[in-house]
N, C-alpha and C positions, 0 to 999 in steps of 0.2 A: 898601486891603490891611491886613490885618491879621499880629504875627506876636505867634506867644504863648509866652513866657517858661516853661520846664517849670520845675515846684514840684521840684528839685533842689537840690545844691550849688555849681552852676554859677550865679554872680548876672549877669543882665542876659540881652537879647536880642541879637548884633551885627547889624549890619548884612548881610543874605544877596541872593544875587545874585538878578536884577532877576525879576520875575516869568516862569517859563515859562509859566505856563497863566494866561493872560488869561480873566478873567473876566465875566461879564456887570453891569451896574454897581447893578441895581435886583433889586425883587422875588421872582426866582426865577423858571425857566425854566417853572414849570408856573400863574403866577400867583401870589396874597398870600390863596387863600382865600376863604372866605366872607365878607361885610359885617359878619356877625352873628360874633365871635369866639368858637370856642370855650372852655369854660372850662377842661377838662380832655381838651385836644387827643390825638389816638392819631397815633404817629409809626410805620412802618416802615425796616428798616435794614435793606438786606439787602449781605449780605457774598460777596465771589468764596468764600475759602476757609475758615467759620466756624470747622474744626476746627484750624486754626493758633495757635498761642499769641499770637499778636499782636493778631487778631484775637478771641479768649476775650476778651482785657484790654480792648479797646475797646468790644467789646458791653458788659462790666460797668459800661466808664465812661460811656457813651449810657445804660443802666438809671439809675447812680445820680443823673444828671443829669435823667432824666425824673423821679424818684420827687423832687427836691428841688422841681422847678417843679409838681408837681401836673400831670403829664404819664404818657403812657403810650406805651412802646416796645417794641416787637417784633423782636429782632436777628432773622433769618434766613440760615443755611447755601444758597448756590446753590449748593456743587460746581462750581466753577469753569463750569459750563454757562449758556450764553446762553440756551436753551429755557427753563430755569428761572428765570430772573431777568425775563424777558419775562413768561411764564407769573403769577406772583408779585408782577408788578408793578400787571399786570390785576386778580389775583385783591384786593390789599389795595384799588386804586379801589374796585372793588366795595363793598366793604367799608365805602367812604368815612371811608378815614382823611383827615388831616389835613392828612401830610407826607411825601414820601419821600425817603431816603438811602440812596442807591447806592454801593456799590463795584462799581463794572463787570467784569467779565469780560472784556471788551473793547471798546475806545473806539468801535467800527463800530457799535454799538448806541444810542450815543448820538442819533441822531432819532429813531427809533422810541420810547424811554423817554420823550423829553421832548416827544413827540406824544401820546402817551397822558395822562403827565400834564395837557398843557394843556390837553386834551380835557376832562378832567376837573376843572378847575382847580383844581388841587391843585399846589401846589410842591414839585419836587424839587431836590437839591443831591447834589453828585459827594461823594464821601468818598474818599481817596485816588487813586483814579485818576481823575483828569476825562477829562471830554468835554463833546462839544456839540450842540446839533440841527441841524436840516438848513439851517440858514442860517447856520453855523459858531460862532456864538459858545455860546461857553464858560458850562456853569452854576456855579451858586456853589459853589468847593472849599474843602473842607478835610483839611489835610493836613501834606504837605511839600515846600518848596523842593528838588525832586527835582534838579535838576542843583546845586544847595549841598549837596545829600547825597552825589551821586557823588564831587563835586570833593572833598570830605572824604575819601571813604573812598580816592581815590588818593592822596592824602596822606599815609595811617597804612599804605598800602603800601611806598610810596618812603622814610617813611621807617623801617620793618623792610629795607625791602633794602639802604638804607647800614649799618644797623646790623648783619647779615648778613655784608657785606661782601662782596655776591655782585657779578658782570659783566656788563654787558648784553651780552657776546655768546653767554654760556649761560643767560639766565634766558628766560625764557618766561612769556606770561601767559595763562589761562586765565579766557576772560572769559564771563559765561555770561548770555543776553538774553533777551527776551520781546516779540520785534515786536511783539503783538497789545495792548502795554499803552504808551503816550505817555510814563507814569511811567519805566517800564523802560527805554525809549529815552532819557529824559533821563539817567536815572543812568548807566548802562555808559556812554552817550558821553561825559559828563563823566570818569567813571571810565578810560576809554581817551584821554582829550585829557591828562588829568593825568598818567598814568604814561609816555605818549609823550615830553608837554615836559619831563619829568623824565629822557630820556635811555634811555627802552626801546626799540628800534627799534621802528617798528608791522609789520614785518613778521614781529616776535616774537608779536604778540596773536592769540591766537586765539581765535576767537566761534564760542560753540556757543548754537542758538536751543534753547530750552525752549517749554514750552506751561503750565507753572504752577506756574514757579519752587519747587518742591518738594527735599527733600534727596535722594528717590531717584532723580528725574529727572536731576540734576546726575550721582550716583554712577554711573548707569548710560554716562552719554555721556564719562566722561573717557577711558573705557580706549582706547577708538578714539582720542581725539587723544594721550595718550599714546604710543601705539603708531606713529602715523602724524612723530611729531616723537621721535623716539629723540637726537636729537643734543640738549635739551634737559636741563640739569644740574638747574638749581632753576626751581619752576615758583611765580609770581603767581600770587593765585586771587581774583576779587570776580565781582560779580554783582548782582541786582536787590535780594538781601534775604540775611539769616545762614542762609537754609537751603542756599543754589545753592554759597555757598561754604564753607561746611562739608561740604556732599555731596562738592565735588570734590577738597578740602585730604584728605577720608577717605581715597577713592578710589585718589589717588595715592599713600598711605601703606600703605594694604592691597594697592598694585602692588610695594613695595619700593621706594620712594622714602623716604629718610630726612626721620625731623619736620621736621630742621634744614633741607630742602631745600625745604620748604614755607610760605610766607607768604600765607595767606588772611584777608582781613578779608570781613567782613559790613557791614551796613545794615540795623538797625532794632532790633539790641540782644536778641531775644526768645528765640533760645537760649542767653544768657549762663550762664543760673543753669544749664542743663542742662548744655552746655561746660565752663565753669570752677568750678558750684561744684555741680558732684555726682560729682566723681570718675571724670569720663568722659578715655578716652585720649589723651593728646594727638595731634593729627592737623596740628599747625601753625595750627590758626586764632587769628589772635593781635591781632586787635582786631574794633572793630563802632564803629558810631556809631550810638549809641540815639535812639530814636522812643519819644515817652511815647502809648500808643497811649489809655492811658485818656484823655488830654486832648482827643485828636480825637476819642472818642467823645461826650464832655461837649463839648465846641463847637460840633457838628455839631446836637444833640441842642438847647443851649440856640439857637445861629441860625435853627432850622427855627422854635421855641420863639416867640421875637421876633418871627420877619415874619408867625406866623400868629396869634399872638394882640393882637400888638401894632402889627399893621403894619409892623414896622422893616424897611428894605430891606436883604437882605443883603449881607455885604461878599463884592467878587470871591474873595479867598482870604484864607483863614486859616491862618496856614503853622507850624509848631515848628519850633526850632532845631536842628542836630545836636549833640550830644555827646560826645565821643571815648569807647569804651569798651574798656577792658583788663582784663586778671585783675587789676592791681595795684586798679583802682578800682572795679570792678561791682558790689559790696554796699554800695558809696557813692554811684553813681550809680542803680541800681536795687536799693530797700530793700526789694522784695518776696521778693528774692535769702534 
């Protein structure tokens, strides 16, 4: 396992909880290639939701990483659809590229993808959300220690709600999941084990499922649980990523719920510069734990890089750290701010 130090102001990597997504130990799910290496390998990347900021900055960091190895990568946009990543998948073999990297749309897709690829012996690797083929194991990810991310972000909840000085018998949490992603499932769980042992009741949590963690997806589904929990004073708000909890921290604030009544953190840092530093309304959302997404696109890009040109077998996972992020420090943690 590998875990990788973001080029930040934070020095060091600590120590993060034990592996959730077991990896496979060698080569890659779809084989190591051809005998004959090529010299200027073609990589495909394709992404659940391209048009997400998160995801822009990752593709940029998979390009700059291809253009430094004398590689060539093609980010691709699926619109969160499995037809199209399937479709896409097929069409780049064709193609006979080199290497593929997947962000899944959904983990259920996982044999299929890494049938095709093997078929084709070409290796593929999970890029944030893993999966595995149909004999279960795991292809090689990279990413994040998604249950060290949730566990974080219950943390810069609990503690906004002491510093609040709000009650567990009227705060509420508004937790918002993505069954169809294994990622998603780690974080909210971590993210609802943490605020429980911290003293929420769990029968204050309540889990609204999404289908692709979006900010208007969030917006749209808070008013029913609002409405449906009236006895509720101040409302927790996390989720899978900065979009579910800024959608639903809005939400609540465009219901008549005061800012002060709202404590929303995020997971992955990529609406910060939009939230805090262009003058957008305060809605309660009052931290994140950043994800440097360039760096998994560059890991991802140079791993694939290694076992096809060089043979190197890859590593089960490749993980980045979390980073606490606030308005006091986001043009210090993220300098593109």
């Amino acid at each position: 396992m590998r875990r990788r130090c973001l080029p930040m102001t934070i020095a060091g990597c600590g120590l993060l909880t034990a592996a959730a997504l077991a990896g496979c130990s060698s080569g890659g799910s779809g084989g190591t290639g051809s005998a004959s290496a090529p010299s200027h390998p073609k990589f495909v990347y394709l992404q659940t939701d391209g048009s997400q900021s998160y995801f822009v900055l990752e593709g940029d960091g998979a390009k700059a990483e291809a253009a430094k190895l004398g590689a060539t990568v093609t980010v691709s946009n699926e619109n969160n659809s499995s037809a199209t990543t399937i479709s896409d998948i097929q069409t780049a073999l064709g193609q006979q590229v080199n290497g593929v990297i997947v962000v899944a749309p959904d983990a259920t897709l996982g044999p299929r993808m890494v049938n095709l690829a093997k078929t084709a012996n070409v290796p593929i690797m999970a890029s944030d959300n893993g999966f595995a083929g149909s004999d279960g194991k795991q292809v090689p990810f990279v990413g994040i220690d998604a249950a060290a991310f949730g566990k974080s972000t219950g943390s810069i909840l609990m503690s906004y709600y002491h510093q609040l000085h709000w009650s567990a018998g009227s705060a509420y949490m508004l937790l918002f999941t993505n069954p169809a992603l294994p990622t998603c499932n780690l974080r909210t769980n971590a993210e609802e084990a943490t605020v429980v042992a911290a003293g929420i009741p769990k029968s204050h949590v309540v889990t609204v499922p999404t289908t692709d963690n979006t900010t208007q997806a969030a917006f749209n589904n808070t008013g029913p649980v609002k409405t449906a929990h009236s006895q509720a004073k101040q409302w927790l708000v996390a989720g899978c990523n900065d979009d579910v909890a800024f959608g639903g921290a809005k939400a609540l604030v465009s219901s008549g719920v005061p800012v002060s009544d709202v404590d929303a953190v995020g997971l992955g840092g990529d609406l910060a510069c939009q939230v805090w530093g262009k003058g957008a309304p305060s809605v309660g959302f009052r931290g994140t734990n950043y994800i440097y997404p360039n760096g998994i696109g560059a890991d991802a890009v140079r791993e694939m890089y290694d076992n096809v040109v060089k043979h190197t077998p890859f590593p089960a996972n490749t993980y980045v750290a979390p980073i606490q992020m606030s308005k006091s420090n986001f043009t210090t943690v993220d300098k593109a701010c």
